[in-house]
N, C-alpha and C positions, 0 to 999 in steps of 0.2 A: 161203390157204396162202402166199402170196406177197408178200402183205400187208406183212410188215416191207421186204422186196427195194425195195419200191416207196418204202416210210415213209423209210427210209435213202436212199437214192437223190436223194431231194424233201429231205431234211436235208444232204446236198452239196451240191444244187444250189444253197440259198437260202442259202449261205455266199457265195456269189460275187454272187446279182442282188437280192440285200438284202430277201428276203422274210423277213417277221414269222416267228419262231419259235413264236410266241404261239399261233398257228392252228393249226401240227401239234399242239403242248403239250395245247391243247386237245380235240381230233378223235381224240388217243392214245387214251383210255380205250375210244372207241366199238369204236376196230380191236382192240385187244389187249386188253380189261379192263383195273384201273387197278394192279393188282400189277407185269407186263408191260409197261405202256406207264410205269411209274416206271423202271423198270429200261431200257427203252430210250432212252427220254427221257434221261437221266441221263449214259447212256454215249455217244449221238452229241452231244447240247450239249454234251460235254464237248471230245469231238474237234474238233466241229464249231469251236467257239472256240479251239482249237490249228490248226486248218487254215488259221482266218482269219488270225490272228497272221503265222502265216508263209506265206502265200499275199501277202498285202499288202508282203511284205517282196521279191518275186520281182516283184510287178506293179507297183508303185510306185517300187522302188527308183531308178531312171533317170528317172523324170518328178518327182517332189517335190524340190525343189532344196532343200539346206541353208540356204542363205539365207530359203527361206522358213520351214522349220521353226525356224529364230532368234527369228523374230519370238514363237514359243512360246515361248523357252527358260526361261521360271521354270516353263511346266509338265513341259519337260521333266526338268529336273531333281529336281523334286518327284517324279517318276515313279521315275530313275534313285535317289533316294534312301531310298525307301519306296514301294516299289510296291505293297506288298499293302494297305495302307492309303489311299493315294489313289486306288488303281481302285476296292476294296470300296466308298468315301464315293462315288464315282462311279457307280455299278452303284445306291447306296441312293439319288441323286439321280435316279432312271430316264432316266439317259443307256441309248439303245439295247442291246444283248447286242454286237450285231457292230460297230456303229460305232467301241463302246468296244475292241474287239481290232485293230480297225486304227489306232485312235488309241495303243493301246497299242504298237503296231509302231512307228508313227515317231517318237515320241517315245524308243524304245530302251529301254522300260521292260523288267525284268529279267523272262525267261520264266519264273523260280522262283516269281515273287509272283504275276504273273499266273496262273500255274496253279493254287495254292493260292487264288487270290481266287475265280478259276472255281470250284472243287471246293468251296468255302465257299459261296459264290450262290447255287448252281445248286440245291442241294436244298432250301431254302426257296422259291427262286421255282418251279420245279419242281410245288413241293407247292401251291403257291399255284395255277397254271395248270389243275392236274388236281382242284383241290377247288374251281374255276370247271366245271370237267364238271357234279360232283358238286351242287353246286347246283342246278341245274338240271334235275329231272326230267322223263323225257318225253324229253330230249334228240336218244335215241336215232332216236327214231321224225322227231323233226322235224316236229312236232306243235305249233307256234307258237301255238295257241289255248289248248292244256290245259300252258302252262309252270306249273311251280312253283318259289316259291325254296325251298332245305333250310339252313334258316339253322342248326343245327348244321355244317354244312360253310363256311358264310359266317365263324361263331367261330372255326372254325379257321384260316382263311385268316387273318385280324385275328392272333389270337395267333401266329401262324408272323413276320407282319410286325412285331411288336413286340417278341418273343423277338428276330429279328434283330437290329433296334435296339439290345435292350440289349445283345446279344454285341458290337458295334462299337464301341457308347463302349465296355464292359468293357476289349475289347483295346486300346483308346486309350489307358485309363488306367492298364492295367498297362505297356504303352512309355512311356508317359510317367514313371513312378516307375523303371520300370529306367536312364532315360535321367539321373534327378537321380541315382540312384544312380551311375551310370557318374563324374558332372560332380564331385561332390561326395567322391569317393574320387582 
């Protein structure tokens, strides 16, 4: 009954002491079924990486010195110039979920694109994490000896990862033709 109080709670907390999101992602479907656990999944990853963003912005701000985030600045920039494109290539390079929201903080990257990068990730990795449940028969029970894989759910993880792919270059190469468009008018 209480079950979410506690799911939410444990998806706060691991905003702050850098616990794997992967583990709840996973463990969701057992608590909630996996209709329920997409839907909450969805909605605290979503906050959860808005919390971190500016949570990092309050806890760090007085100890990270400008001088040293200099020593960054071509990735800052790249950040402040096209955020939803170098986090999304970042997030597809399995840089961390929360590293990348605090990295996204000091380098000043735009919270517009960040948020739109989240809400674009999130539901292919998402769908990835809980159709690693799903794989894995028996799971429930914790029954190590009688595991099976359901490789119809393995094809779908695969194709959810390569569908992404190609939506990334896609949107790459439509900014890139708007941008010769822009140069060339």
């Amino acid at each position: 009954m209480f079950g979410w109080i506690i799911y939410v709670s444990l998806y706060i907390l691991r905003t702050f002491i850098f616990f794997p999101s992967s583990i709840l992602i996973i463990l969701s479907p057992s608590l909630f079924g996996l209709p329920m656990a997409l839907f909450y999944t969805m909605l605290w990853e979503n906050l959860s990486a808005a919390l971190g963003y500016y949570f990092w912005k309050f806890f760090w701000k007085n100890i990270i010195s400008e001088t040293y985030l200099d020593k960054f600045s071509f990735l800052r920039k790249r950040l402040r110039e096209d955020s939803f494109m170098t986090i999304l290539t970042a997030r597809l390079l399995f840089i961390p979920f929360d590293p990348l929201s605090y990295i996204s903080w000091f380098f000043k990257a735009k919270f517009s694109g960040y948020t739109w990068w989240t809400l674009l990730w999130t539901l292919p990795s998402m769908l990835i994490f809980l159709f690693i449940w799903a794989w894995i028969k028996n799971i429930e029970t914790f029954n190590l000896s009688n595991i099976d894989i359901d490789q119809k759910f393995m094809l779908l993880s695969v194709l959810i990862i390569l569908l992404s792919l190609f939506l990334v270059f896609f949107i790459k190469y439509l900014q890139n033709n708007n941008n010769k468009k822009k140069h060339s008018s």
